[in-house]
C-alpha positions as CSV (number, residue, x, y, z in Angstrom):
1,X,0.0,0.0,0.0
2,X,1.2,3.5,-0.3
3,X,2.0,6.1,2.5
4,X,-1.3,7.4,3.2
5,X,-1.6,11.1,3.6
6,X,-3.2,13.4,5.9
7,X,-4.1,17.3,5.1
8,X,-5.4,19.5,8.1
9,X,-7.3,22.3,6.1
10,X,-7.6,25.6,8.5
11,X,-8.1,29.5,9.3
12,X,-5.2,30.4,11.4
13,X,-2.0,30.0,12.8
14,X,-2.1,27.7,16.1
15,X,-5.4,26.2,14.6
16,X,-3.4,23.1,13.1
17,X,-2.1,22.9,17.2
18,X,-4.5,23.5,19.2
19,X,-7.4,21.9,16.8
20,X,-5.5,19.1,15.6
21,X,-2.7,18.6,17.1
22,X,-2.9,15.2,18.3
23,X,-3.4,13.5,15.5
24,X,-0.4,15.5,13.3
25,X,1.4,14.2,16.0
26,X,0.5,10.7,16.4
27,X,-0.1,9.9,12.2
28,X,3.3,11.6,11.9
29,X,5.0,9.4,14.7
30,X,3.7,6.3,12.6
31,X,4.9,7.1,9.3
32,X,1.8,8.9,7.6
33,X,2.6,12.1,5.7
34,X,0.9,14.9,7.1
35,X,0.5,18.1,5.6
36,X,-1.0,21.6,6.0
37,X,-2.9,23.9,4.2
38,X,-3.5,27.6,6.4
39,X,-5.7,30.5,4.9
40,X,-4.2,33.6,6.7
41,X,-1.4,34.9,8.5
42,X,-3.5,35.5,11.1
43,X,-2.6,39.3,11.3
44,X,-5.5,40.2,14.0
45,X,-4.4,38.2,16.3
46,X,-3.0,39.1,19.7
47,X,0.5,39.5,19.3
48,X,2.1,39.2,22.9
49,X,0.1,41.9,25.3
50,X,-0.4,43.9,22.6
51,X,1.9,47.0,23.9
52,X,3.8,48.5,21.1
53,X,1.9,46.3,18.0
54,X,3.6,46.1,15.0
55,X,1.2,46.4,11.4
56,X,-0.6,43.3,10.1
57,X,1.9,43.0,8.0
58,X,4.7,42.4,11.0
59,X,2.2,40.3,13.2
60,X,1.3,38.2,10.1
61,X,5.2,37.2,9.2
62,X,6.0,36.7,13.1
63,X,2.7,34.2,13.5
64,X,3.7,32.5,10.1
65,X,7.4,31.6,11.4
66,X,5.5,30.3,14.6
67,X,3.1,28.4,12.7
68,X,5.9,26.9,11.0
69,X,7.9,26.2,13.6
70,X,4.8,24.4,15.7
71,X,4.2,22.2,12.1
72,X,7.6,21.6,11.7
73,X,7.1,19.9,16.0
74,X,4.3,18.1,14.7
75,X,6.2,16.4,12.1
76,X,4.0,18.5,9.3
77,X,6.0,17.7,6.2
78,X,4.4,20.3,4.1
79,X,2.7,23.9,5.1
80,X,1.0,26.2,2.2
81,X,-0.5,29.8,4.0
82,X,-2.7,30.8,1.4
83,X,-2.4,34.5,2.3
84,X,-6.1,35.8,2.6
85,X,-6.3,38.3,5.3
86,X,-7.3,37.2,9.0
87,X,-10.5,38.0,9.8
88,X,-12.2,38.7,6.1
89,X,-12.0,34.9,4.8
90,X,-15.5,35.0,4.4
91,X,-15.2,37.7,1.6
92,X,-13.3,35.9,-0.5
93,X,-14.2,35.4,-3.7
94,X,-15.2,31.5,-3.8
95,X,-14.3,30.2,-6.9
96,X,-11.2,31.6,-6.6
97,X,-10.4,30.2,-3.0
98,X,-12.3,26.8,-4.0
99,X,-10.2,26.3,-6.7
100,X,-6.7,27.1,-4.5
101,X,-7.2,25.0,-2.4
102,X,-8.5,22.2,-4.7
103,X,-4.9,22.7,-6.0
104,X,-3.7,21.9,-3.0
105,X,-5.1,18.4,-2.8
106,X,-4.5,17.8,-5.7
107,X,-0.9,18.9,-5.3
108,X,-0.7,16.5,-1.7
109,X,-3.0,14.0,-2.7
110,X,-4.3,13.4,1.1
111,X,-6.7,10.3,1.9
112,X,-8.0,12.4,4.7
113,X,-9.0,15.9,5.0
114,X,-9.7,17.6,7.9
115,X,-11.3,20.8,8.6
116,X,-13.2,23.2,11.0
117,X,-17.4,21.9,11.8
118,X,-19.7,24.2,9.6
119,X,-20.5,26.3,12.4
120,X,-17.1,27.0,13.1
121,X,-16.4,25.5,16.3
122,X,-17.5,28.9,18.4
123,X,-19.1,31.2,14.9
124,X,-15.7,32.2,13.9
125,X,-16.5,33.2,10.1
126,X,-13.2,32.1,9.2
127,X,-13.3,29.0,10.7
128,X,-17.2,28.8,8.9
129,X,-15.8,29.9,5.8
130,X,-12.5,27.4,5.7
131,X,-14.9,24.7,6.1
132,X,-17.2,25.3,3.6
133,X,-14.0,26.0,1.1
134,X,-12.3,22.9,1.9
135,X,-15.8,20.7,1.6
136,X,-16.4,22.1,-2.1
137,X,-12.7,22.3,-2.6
138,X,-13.0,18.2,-1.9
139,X,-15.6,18.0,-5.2
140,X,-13.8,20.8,-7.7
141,X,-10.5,18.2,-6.8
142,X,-11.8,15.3,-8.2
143,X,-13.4,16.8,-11.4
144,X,-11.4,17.2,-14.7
145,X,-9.2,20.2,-14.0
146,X,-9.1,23.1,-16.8
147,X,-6.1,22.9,-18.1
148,X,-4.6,26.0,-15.7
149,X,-1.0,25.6,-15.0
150,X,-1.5,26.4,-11.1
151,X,-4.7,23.4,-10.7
152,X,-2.1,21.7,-8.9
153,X,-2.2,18.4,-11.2
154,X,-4.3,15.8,-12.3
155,X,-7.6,14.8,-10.5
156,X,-7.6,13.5,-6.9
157,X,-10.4,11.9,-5.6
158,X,-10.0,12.1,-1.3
159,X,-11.5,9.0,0.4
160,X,-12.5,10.7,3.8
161,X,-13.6,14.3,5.3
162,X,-13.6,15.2,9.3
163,X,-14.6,18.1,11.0
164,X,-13.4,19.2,14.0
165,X,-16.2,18.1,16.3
166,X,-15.6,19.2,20.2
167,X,-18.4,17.4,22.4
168,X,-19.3,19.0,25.9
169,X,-16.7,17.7,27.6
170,X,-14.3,18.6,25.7
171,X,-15.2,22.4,25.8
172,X,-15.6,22.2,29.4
173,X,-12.0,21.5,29.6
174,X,-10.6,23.7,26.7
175,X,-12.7,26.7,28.5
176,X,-11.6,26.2,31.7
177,X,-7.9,26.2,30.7
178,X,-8.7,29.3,28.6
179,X,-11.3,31.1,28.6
180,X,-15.0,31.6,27.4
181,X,-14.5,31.7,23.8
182,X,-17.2,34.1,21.7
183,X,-17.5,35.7,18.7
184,X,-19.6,38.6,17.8
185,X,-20.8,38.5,14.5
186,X,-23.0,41.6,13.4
187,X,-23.8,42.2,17.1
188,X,-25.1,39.0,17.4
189,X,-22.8,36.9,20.1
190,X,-22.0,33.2,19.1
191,X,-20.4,30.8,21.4
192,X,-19.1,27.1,21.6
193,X,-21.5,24.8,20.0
194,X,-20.5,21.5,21.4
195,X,-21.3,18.4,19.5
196,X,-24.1,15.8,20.6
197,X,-22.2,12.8,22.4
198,X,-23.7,10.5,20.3
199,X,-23.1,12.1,16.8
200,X,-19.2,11.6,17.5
201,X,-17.9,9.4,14.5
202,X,-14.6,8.9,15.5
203,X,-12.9,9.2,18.9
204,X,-8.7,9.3,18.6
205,X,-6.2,8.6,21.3
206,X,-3.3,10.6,20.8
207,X,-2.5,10.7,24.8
208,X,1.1,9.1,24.0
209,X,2.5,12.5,22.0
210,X,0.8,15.1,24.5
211,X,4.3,16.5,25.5
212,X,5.0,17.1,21.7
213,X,1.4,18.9,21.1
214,X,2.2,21.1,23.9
215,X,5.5,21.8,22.1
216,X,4.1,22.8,19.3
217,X,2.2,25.3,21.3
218,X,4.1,27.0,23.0
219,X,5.9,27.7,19.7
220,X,2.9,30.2,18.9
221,X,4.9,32.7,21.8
222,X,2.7,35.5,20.7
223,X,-0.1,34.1,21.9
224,X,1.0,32.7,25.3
225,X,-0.4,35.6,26.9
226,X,-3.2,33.7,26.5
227,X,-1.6,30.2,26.5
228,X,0.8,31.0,29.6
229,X,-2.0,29.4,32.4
230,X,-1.5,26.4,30.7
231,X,1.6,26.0,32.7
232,X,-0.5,25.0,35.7
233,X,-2.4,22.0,34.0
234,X,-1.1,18.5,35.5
235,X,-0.1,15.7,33.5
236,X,-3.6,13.8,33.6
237,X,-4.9,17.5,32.2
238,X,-2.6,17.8,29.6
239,X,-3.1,14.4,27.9
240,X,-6.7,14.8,28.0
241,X,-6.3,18.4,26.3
242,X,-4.4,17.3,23.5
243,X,-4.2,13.7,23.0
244,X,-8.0,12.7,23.4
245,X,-9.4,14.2,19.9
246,X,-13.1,14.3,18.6
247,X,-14.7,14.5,15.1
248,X,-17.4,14.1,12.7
249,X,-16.7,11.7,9.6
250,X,-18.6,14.1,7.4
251,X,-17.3,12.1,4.2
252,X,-16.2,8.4,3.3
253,X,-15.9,6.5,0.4
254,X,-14.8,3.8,2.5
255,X,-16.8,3.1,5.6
256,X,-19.8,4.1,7.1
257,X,-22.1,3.0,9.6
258,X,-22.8,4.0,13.8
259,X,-19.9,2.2,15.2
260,X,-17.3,4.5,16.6
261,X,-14.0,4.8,15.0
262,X,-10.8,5.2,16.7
263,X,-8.9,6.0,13.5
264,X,-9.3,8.8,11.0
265,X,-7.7,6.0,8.2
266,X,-10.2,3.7,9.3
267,X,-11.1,1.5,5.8
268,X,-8.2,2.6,3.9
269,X,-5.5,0.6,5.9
């Protein structure tokens, strides 16, 4: 069989650690090639406390080294940053972003894609907008391409799509550890939307490379004002943070059914 492939398809810098972490780790550990396609620099982000803030243009190219430093941890063997500006990934214009990041798999050739849930984890329109991009992204890939140079190559069909999917537990731990996470969206406020317990596809135990998750991390520095009380967790804590990992099989060509999986390759092995 050949090396199966993994592609984490995401908003922001530190999404690909804190989201997905785990599993980059763990696949990468056993030999699958994982790979990494970001949208943004993530330019409004916090950058340290804030004091003296450089321009986007400065806080974008700092969280870009840290986002490849944290993949490079992971054992990420490939990162693309797509360049659409933080915050305003909902505005881009959709065939064009469809059809980069169809490229993209076409390029890697992933068996599994990965992605943010359609309602973006807490409302975050990027994380909404990456998701939808990277499901239609999954169909434009496996048509005929058009002939343009930059379509990344010939037609890849990928076997299996994720989402992100945190139940209630999970959140409960993640917010406690953080803090109440909220968007406000056109003065409406959107929060955590955990997933139902029992619409949980596939459940993934990545407790064994928890140390190297929190590596990663911590290589996002200009965030740790935020991160920093993470120094407190225990051991038991920071397994269960980044080694036990949720999600929805949104997507199979190769399995299917209620039973819960405990492997994102399960059906292509």
């Amino acid at each position: 069989m050949s090396q199966l492939t993994l592609m984490g398809v995401l908003a922001h810098p530190d999404d690909e650690s804190l989201g997905m972490g785990g599993v980059l780790a763990k696949y990468a550990a056993e030999g699958v090639a994982t790979r990494l396609v970001t949208a943004t620099r993530g330019e409004r982000g916090r950058f340290f406390d804030d004091a003296n803030r450089p321009d986007g243009a400065e806080v974008g190219r700092v969280r870009e080294a840290e986002l490849r430093a944290a993949a490079s941890v992971l054992g990420v063997r490939d990162v693309r940053v797509l360049g659409y500006h933080d915050g305003d990934l909902d505005l881009a214009e959709p065939r064009e972003a469809v059809r980069r990041v169809a490229a993209e798999l076409r390029r890697a050739r992933p068996d599994v894609v990965v992605t943010f849930d359609p309602m973006g984890a807490y409302g975050h329109p990027d994380h909404i907008a990456i998701s939808q991009i990277a499901s239609a992204a999954m169909v434009a890939a496996a048509a005929p391409g058009d002939g343009d140079s930059d379509d990344g190559g010939p037609p890849h069909r990928v076997a299996k799509l994720y989402f992100m999917a945190w139940d209630e537990a999970t959140w409960i731990r993640y917010q406690a550890a953080f803090k109440r996470l909220v968007s406000r969206v056109d003065g409406v406020e959107r929060v955590a939307s955990p997933w139902p317990h029992w619409a949980i596809t596939t459940r993934v135990d990545a407790r064994a490379h928890w140390r190297t998750v929190w590596h990663a991390v911590r290589c996002h520095e200009t965030q740790l004002a935020i991160y920093g009380q993470l120094d407190r967790l225990g051991e038991d804590d920071h397994a269960a943070m980044w080694g036990l990992q949720t999600f929805y099989r949104a997507h199979s060509l190769v399995n299917g059914g209620r039973g819960v999986e405990t492997d994102l390759f399960a059906g292509l092995r």
